[in-house]
DSSP file (Angstrom, degrees, kcal/mol; ACC not computed):
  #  RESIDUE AA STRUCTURE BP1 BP2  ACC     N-H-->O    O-->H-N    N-H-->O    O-->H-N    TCO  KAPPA ALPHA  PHI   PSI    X-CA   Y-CA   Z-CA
    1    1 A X              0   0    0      0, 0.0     0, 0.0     0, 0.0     0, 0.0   0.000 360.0 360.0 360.0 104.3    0.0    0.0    0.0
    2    2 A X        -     0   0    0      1,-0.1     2,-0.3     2,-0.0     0, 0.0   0.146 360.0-111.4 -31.4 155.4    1.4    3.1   -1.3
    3    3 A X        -     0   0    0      1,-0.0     2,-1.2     3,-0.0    -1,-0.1  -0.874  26.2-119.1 -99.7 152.3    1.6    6.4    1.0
    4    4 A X    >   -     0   0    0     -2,-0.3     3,-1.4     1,-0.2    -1,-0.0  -0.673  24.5-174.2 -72.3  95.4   -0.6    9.6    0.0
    5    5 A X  T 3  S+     0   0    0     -2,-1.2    -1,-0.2     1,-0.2    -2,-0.0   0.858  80.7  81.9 -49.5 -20.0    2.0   12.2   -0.7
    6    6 A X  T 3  S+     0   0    0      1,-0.1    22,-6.6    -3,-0.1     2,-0.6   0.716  91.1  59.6 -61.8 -28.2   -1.2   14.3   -0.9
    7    7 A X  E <  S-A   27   0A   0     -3,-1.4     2,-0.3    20,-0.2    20,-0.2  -0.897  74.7-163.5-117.1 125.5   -0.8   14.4    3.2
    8    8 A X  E     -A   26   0A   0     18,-5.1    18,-3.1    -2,-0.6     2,-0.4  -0.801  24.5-125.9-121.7 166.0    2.4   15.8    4.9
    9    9 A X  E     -A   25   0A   0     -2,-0.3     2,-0.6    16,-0.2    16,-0.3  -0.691  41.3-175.5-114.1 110.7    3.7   15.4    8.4
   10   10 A X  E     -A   24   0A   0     14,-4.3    14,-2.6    -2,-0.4     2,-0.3  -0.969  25.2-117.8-136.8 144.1    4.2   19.4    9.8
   11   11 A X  E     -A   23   0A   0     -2,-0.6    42,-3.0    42,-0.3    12,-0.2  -0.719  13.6-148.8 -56.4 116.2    5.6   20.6   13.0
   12   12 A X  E     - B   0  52A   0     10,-1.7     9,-0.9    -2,-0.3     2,-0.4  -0.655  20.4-165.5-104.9 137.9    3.3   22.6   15.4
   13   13 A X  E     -AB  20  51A   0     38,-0.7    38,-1.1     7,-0.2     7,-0.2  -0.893  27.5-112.5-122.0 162.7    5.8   25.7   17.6
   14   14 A X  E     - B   0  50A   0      5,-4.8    36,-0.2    -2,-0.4     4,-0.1  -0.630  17.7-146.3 -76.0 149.2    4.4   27.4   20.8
   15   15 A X  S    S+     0   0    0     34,-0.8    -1,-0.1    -2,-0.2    35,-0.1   0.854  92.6  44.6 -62.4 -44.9    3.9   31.2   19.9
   16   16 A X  S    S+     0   0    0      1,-0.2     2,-0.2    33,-0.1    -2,-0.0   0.926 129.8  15.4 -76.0 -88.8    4.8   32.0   23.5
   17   17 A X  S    S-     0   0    0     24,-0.1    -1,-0.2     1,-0.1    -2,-0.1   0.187  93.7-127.9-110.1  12.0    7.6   30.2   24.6
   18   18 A X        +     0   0    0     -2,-0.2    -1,-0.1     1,-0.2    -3,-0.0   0.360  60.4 134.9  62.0   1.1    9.1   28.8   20.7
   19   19 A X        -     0   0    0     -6,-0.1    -5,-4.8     1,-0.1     2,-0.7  -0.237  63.4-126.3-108.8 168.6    9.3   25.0   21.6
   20   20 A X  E     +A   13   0A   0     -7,-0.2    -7,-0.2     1,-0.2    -1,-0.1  -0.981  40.4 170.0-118.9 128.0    7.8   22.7   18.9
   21   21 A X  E     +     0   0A   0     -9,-0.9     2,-0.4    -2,-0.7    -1,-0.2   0.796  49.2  29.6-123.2 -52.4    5.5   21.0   21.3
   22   22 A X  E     -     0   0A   0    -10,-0.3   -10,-1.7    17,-0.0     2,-0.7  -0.801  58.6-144.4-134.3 140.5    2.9   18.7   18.6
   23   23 A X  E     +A   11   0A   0     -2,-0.4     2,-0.7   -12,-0.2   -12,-0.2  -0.863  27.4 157.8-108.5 126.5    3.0   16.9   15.3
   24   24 A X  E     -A   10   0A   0    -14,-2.6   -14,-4.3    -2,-0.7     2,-0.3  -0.914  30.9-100.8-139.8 158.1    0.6   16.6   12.9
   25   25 A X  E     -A    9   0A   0     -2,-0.7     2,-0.4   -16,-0.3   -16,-0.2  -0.781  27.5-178.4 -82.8 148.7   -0.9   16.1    9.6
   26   26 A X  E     -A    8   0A   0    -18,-3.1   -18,-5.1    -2,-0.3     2,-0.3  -0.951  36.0-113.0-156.1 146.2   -2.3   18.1    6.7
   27   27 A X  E  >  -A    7   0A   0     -2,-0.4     4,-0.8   -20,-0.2   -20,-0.2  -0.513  22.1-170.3 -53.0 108.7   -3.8   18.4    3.6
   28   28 A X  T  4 S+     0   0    0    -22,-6.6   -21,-0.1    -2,-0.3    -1,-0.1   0.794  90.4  46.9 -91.2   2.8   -1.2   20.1    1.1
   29   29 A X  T  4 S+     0   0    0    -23,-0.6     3,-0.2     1,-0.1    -1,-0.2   0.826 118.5  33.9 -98.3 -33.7   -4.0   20.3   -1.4
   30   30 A X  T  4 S+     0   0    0      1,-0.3     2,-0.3     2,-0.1    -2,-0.1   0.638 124.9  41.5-104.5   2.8   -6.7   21.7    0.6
   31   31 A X     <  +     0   0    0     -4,-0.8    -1,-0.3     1,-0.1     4,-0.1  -0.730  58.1 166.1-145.3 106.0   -4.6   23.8    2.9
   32   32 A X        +     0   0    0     -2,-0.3    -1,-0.1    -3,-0.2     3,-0.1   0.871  59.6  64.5 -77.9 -45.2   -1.7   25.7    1.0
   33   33 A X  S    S-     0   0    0      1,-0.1     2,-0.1     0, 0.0     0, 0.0  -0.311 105.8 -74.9 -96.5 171.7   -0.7   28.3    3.9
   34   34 A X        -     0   0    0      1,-0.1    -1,-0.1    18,-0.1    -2,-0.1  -0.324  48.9-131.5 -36.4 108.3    0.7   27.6    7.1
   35   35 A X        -     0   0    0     -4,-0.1    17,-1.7    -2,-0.1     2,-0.4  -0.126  22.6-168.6 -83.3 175.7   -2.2   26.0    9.7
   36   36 A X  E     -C   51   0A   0     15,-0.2     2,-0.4   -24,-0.0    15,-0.2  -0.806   7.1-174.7-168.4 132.1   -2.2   27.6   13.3
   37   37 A X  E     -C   50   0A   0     13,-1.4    13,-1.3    -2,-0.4     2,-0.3  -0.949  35.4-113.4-130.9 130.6   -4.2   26.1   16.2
   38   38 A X  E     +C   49   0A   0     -2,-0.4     2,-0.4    11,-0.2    11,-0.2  -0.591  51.1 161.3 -63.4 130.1   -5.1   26.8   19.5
   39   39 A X  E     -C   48   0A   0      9,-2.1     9,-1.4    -2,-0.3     7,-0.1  -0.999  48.3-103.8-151.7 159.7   -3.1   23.9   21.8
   40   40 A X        -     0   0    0     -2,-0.4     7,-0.2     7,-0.2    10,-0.0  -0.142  27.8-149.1 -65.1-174.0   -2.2   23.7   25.5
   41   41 A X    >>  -     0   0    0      5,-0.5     3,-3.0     6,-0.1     4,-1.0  -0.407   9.2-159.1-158.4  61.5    1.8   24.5   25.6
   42   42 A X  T 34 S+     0   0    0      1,-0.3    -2,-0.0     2,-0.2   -21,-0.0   0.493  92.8  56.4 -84.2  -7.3    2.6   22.1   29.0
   43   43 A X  T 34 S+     0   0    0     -2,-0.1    -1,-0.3     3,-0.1   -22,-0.0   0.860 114.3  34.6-104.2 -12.7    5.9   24.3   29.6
   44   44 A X  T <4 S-     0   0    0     -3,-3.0    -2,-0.2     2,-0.2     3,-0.1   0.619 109.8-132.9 -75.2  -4.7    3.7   28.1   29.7
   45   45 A X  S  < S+     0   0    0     -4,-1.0     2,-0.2     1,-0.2    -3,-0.1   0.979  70.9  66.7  59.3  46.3    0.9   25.9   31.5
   46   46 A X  S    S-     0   0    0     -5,-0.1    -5,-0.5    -7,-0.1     2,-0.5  -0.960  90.4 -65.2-164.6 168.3   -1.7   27.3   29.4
   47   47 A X        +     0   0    0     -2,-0.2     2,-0.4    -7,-0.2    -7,-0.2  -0.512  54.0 160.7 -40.4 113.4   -3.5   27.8   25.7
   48   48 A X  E     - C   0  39A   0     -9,-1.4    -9,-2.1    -2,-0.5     2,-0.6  -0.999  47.5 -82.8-147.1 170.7   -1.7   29.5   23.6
   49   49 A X  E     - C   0  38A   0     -2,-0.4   -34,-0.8   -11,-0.2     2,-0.3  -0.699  40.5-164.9 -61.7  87.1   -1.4   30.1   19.4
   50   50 A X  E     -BC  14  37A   0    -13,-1.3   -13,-1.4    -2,-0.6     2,-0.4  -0.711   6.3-164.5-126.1 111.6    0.8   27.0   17.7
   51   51 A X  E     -BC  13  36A   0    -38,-1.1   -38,-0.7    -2,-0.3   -15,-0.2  -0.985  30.4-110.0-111.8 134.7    2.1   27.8   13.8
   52   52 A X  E     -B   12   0A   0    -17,-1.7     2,-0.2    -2,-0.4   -40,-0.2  -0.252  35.8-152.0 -56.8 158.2    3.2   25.2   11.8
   53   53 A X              0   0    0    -42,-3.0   -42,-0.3     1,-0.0    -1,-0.0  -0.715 360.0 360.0-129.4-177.2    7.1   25.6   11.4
   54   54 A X              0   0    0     -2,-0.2    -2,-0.1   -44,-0.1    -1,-0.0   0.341 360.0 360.0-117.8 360.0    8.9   24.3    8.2
């Protein structure tokens, strides 16, 4: 069974503190730009603002 290239493997960073905290997967077809997600950040102890990093 082949792999979908169509889905890529991207790095989530904290806004606040920089750490690349989560890993994930994406659509490269249906979502071009960068994603950004609210996700807890276990070294500010809080929410905060996650951008994919390259």
């Amino acid at each position: 069974m082949a792999k979908n290239e169509k889905r890529v493997q991207v790095t989530l960073a904290c806004e606040e503190c920089k750490r690349r905290n989560y890993i994930t997967m994406k659509n490269k077809m249906n979502d071009r730009e960068r994603i950004e997600m609210s996700k807890y950040c276990k070294f500010d102890r809080r929410h905060t603002v996650h951008k994919e990093t390259r």
